[in-house]
N, C-alpha and C positions, 0 to 999 in steps of 0.2 A: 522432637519428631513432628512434622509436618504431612498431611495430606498431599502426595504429588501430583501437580496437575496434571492431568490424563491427555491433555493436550499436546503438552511440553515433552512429555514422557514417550506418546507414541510417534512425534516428529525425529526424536532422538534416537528411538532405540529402530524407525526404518531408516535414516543413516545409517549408523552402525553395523546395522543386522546387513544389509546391504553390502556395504563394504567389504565383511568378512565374509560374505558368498562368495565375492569375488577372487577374495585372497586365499580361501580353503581348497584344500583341495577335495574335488566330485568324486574322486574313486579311494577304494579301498586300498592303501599303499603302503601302511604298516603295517607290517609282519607279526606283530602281538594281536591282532587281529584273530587269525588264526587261534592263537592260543586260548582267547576267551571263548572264540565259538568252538573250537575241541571240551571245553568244560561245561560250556552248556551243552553241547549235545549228551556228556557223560551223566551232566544231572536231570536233562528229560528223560534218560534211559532209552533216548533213539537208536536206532540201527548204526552202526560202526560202519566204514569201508568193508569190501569183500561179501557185503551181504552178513556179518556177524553179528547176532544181534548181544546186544549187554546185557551180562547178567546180574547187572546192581540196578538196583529197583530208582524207581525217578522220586528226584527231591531226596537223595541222603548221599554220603561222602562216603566209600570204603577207607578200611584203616588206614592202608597204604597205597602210595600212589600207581595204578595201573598202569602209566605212563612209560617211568623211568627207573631205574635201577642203581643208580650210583651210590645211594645212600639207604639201607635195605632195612634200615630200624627206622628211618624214619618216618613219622606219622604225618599222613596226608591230609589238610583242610584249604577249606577256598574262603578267602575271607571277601572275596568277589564274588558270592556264588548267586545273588540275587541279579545285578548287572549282568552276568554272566547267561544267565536262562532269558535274560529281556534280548541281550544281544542275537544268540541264536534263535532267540521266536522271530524277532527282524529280517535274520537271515533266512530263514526259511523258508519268510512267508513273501518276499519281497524283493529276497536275492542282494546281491551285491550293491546294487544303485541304489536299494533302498534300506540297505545298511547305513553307507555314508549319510544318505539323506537323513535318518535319523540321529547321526552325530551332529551332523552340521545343526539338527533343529537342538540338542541338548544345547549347543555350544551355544545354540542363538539365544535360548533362554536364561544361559547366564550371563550375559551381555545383557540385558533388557532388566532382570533382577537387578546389575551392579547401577542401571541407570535408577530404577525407581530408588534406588537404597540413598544415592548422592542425593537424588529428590527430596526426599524423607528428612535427610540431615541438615539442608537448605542451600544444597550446591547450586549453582545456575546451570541451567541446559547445556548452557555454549559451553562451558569451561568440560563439562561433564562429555561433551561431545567431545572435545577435542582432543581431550587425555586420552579416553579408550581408543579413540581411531589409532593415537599413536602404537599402542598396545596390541595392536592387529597383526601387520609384520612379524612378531615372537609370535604370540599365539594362534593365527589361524594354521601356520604349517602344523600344529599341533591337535587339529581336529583331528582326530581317530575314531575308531569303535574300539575306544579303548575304554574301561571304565575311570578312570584316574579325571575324567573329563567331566563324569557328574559333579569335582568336585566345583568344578566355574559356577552351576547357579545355587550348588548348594552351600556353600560358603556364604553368599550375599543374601540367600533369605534366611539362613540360621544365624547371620549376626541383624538383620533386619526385626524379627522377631525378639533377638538378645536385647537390643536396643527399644524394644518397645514395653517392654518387663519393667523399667523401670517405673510406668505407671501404670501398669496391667499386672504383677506376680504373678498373677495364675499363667499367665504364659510359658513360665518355666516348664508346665509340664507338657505346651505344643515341642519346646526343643527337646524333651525327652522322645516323644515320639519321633520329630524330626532324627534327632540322633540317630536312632533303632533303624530306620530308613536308611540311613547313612552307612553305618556299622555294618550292613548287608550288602551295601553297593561297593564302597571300598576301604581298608584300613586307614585312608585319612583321616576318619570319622574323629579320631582323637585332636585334630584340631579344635574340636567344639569344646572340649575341656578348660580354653584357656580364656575363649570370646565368654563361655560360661558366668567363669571367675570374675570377669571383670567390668559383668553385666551385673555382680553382686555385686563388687564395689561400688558401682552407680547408681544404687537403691539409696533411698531417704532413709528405708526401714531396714536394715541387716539382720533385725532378728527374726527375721518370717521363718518360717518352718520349709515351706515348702523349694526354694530357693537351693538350702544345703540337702534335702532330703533328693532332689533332681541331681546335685551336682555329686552326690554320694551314689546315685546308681546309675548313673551317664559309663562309668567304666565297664558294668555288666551287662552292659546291651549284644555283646554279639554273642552270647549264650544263651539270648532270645531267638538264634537262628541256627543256620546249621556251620558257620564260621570258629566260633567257641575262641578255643584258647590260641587257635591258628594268626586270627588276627594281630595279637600281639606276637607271638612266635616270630611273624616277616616281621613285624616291626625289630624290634631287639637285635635280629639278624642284619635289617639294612642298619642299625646304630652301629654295630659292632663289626663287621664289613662291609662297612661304604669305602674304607681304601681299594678294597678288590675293586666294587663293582665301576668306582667312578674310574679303575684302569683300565675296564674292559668296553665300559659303554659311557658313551658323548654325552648321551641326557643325562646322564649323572655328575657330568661334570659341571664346573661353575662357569657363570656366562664369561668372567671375565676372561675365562681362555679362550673363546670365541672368537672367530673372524667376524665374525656378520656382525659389522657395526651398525648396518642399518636398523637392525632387529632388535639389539642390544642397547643403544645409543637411547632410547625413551627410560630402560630403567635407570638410569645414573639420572636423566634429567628427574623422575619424579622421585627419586629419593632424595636428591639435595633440595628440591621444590617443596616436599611434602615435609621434609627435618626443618626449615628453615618455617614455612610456615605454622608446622603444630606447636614448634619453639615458643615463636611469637605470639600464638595464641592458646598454649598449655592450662591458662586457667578455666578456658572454655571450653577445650576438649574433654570429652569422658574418656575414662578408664578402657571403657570399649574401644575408642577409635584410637585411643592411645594402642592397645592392644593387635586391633585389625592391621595398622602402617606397621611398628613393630614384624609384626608373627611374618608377613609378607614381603618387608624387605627383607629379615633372614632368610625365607626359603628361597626366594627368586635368586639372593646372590649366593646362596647356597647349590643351586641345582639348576640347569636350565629347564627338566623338567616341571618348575615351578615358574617360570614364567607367565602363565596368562595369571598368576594368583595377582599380580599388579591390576588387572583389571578387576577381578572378584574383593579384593580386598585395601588397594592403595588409592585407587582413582576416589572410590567415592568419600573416602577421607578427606586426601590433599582438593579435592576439586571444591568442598565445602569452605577449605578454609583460604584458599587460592579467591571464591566467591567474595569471602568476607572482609578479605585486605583491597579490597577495589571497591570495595560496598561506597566508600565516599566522594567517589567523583560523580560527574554529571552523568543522567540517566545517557547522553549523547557518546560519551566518552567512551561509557560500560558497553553498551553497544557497538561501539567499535570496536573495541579491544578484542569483545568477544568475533565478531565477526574475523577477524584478523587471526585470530586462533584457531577459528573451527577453518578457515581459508589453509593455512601454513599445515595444519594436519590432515587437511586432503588434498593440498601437492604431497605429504608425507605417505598416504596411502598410495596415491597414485603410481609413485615410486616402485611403490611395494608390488601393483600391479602388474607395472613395465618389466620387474623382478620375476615374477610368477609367470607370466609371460611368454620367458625366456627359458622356461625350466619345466622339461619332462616327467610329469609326474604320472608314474607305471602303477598298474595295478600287481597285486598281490598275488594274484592268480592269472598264468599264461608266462610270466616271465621269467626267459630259456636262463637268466644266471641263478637264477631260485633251483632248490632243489626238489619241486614240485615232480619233476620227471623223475625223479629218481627213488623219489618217495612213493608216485604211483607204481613204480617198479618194483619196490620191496614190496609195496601192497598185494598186488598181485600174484606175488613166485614168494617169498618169502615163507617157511612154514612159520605157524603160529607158535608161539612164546620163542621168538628166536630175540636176541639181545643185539643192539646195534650202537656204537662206540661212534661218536656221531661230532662235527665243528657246534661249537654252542649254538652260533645266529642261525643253525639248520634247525634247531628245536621247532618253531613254530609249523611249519610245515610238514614236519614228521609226526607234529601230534594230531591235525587236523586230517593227513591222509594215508597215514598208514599206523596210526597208536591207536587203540592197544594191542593190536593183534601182533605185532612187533612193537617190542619197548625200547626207548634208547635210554644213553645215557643221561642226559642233562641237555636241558633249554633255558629260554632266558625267563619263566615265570620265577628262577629266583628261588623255589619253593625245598632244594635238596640243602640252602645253606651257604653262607663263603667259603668254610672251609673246605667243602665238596668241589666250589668251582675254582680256588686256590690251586687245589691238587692237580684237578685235570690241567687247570695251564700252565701252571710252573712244573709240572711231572711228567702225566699222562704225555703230552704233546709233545713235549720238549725231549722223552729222553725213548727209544724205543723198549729198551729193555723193562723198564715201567710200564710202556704201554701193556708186553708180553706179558708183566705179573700179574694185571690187573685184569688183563682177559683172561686169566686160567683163575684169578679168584672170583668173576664174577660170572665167567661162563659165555662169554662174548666171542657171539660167532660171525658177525658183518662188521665191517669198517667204512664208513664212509665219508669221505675228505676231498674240501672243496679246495678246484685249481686257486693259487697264488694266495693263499692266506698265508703269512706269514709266521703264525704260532704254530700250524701246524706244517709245516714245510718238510720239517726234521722227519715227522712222521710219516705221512706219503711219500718220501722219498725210499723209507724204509719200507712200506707195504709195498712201492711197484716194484722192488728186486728181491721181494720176500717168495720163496717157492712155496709157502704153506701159508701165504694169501693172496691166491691169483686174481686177478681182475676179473670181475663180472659183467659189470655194467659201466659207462662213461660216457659222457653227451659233453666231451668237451671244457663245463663248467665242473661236474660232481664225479668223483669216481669212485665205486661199490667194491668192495675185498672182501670175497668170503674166507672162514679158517677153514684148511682144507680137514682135517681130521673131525671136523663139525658139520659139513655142510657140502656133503658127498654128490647129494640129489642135485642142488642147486648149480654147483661146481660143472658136474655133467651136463647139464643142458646149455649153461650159460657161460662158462668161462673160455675169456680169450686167450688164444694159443700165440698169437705172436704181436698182437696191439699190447702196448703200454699206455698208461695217461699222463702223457707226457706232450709235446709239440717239441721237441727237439727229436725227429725224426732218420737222425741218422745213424740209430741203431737197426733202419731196415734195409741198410745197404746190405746186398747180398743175398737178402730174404726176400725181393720183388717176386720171382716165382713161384715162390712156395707155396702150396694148396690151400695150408691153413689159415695163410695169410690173408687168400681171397678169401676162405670162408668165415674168418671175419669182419672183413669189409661187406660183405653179404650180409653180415648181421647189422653192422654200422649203418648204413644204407636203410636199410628198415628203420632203427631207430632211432639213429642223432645221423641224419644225411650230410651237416654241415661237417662231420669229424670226417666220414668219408668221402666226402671231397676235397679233403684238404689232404688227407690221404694219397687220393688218387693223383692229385694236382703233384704231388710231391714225386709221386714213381714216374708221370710224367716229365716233370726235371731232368729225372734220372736218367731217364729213357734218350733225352734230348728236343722233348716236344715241349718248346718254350710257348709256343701259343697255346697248347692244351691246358700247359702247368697255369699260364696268365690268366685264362681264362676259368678256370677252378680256386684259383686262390683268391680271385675279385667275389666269386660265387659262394666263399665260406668264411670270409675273413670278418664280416658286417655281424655275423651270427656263432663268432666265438669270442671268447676273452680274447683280447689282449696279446697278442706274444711278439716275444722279439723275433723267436726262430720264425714263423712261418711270415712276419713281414721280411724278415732277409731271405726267406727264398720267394717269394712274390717278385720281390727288387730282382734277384737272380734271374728270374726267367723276365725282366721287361730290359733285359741288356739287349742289346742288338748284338745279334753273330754274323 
């Protein structure tokens, strides 16, 4: 280990940091978002939607989850829960723009760690530059306010520290602390287990005391917080259904099913870059950076979610030893090479830019396909403890603006189990008569199911011709079924008497004049305008008012899904008569 020059260091890491401003994105646009700031607010004990205040005291976890319902023995922990209260103090205090701003700065600090860590091991600037720029592309689309992001600086200074043990030991008990830090922010913290071991392997001395007495209580760190046995709990669960989740979600999947070879394309190069050269220089790598390349190419071709760990953990490997197989040409040569590298990965960035570019990136809040509108609507009318049978990727948004005052079923924090979300996709969604058993065993009085999912298709096809679960609410993209024999109050004031959520409108042939017809379009109008003007545009069809209809369907078609039917009657009415 080496002193990094401060020079070297801070010219690298404004590159870099710079770069990934440019490639992240400024607004809050993942939807887990949501989910972390619904459990910090649960753990400050702030105020709920509706003006409800919580009745769980701040800083502790009730038994079971407030949220959701689907799994009713299960017991509740956040092994997020320190991350979790940082993120909501951010939000709170600074709102939305400075939410993101504080992810982009975690993310920029493990950027700057991975720099000084290649420093440290005796990587050169240029080569150390070149590799992370490449690593930008995957990972900056991955800046969130998500917690899974502390893991980028905290990977590179708890193997920085690992690495410096070997002539420090007492160090071992900074990565204890470090760990405890870790352990509260997210369940990766069991990575450090293995950089641990293999920071004792590279000790002179193995009999030190204190070395195994750290790596013997590194596993009990989250029962120094309010995490406990939860943290292993998700682990064990994502071990043992990771088939589920990597069929229901992309980040779980492995890069090599990816399209985006642009994004993709750096890690195959610095895994056969980084095997080729630890190969050749194996007798001078420690156990440790043996360990760091290792642990990082499994998880990176493991999971796309592990992607930027090539930056946290592969770049400052292979960049030291990529340094040292050129160590013997001319000081003129080295210089060039480098230049020529740090040049080729910033056309590679640039790339990346021209990418980003091109590419609308929406916030998490405001946006009409989100089920944000439909969630302020159960917020609002919904009575309290009612049960809501809900598509999974709605979780987020259900728990941030209308949980707990209404519980749903299942989101994507993952925290009810596979088996739980097993059921709901191969059962619940798929067959209706399942749906029915599961709502009278769980007591589920709202249904709500977003247009054109495919897993649930079966389902909403069944709630809209179901007479004991009328349509309440629909803005086009989400549509609300209450159970009539449950949900009496709600039904009275808000259910539609001749709207379907549908867009194949020609079951209101013959219904154009009927009262209730209007006075649901009265109601549409109020609340989703785009649904009733496509509505309206449509009876105009009917009627024979090809200009009215054209000009209604130009005015609602920008601001709904997708449909076949309402662009063939768009095309209908620009026929010439």
């Amino acid at each position: 280990m080496i002193r990094p020059d401060p020079r070297a260091w801070l010219l690298a890491s404004l590159i870099v940091v710079s770069a990934l401003y440019g490639l992240a994105p400024h607004r809050v646009s993942d939807a887990d978002a949501l989910s972390r700031l619904a459990m910090g607010r649960l753990l400050s004990g702030a105020t709920y939607p509706a003006a409800e205040q919580s009745s769980q005291p701040a800083l502790s976890l009730p038994a079971s989850d407030p949220f959701t319902f689907a799994n009713p023995g299960a017991r509740f922990g956040d092994p997020e829960w320190l991350g979790d209260l940082g993120l909501y103090a951010l939000y709170t205090r600074l709102g939305e723009t400075g939410l993101q701003a504080g992810a982009l700065v975690i993310a920029s600090a493990g950027y700057v760690l991975s720099i000084g860590l290649g420093l440290a091991f005796g990587a050169s600037p240029a080569s150390l530059t070149a590799m992370l720029l490449c690593t930008l592309p995957a990972a900056a689309a991955r800046v969130a306010a998500r917690n899974d992001l502390h893991m980028w600086w905290l990977l590179p200074l708890f193997a920085w520290i690992a690495a410096s043990t070997a002539a420090q030991p007492r160090r071992f008990g900074w990565l204890l602390l470090l760990g405890w830090l870790w352990a509260n922010l997210h369940s990766s913290f069991v990575l450090g287990l293995p950089l641990m071991a293999a920071a004792i392997a590279d000790l002179p001395d193995r009999r030190q005391r204190l070395p195994w007495i750290a790596v013997g209580c590194y596993p009990l760190l989250p029962w120094l917080g309010l995490s406990g046995a939860s943290s292993y709990a998700q682990l064990i669960d994502h071990l043992l259904g990771g088939a589920t989740y990597r069929g229901l979600l992309s980040e779980w999947q492995s890069p090599l099913s990816s399209s985006g070879l642009l994004a993709i394309a750096p890690l195959h190069l610095l895994f056969v870059l980084g095997a080729l050269s630890v190969w050749r220089r194996r007798r001078e790598a420690s156990w440790l950076q043996i360990a760091m390349f290792a642990g990082a190419s499994a998880l990176a071709y493991g999971s796309r979610r592990f992607l930027p760990l090539t930056a946290a953990l592969m770049v400052p490997v292979i960049a030291v030893h990529v340094s040292r197989l050129g160590s013997g040409g001319r000081l003129v040569q080295r210089r060039t090479l480098s230049a020529i590298a740090v040049i080729v990965a910033g056309i590679y960035v640039a790339l990346g830019l021209r990418s980003v570019n091109h590419r609308v990136v929406a916030s998490v809040f405001g946006r009409p396909e989100t089920p944000e509108r439909a969630a302020r609507f159960i917020a609002a009318h919904a009575r309290a403890g009612s049960r809501l049978a809900n598509v999974f990727n709605d979780g987020p948004w259900l728990l941030w603006f209308s949980a707990p005052r209404v519980r749903h079923y299942l989101d994507p924090r993952n925290n009810l189990g596979a088996p739980v979300l097993a059921h709901y996709i191969d059962e619940v969604l798929a067959d209706p008569t399942s749906f029915e058993a599961e709502a009278k065993r769980l007591n589920i009085s709202l249904a709500l199911m977003r247009a054109r999912d495919p897993r649930s298709a079966s389902l909403a096809s069944y709630l809209t011709n179901a007479p004991n679960w009328p349509l309440i609410y629909w803005d086009g993209y989400h549509a609300l079924h209450a159970r009539a024999d449950r949900e009496q109050t709600l039904i009275e004031h808000f259910a539609y008497r001749k709207v379907r959520p549908q867009f194949d409108l020609s079951y209101l042939d013959g219904r154009m004049n009927d009262p209730a017809l209007e006075r649901d379009l009265k109601r549409l109008e109020q609340e989703t305008p785009p649904v009733a003007q496509a509505i309206r545009a449509y009876q105009a069809l009917v009627a024979g008012d090809a200009i009215r209809a054209a000009a209604g369907f130009e005015a609602a078609l920008p601001e709904l899904p997708e449909s076949r039917e309402l662009l063939t009657y768009w095309a209908r009415s620009l026929r010439p008569r």
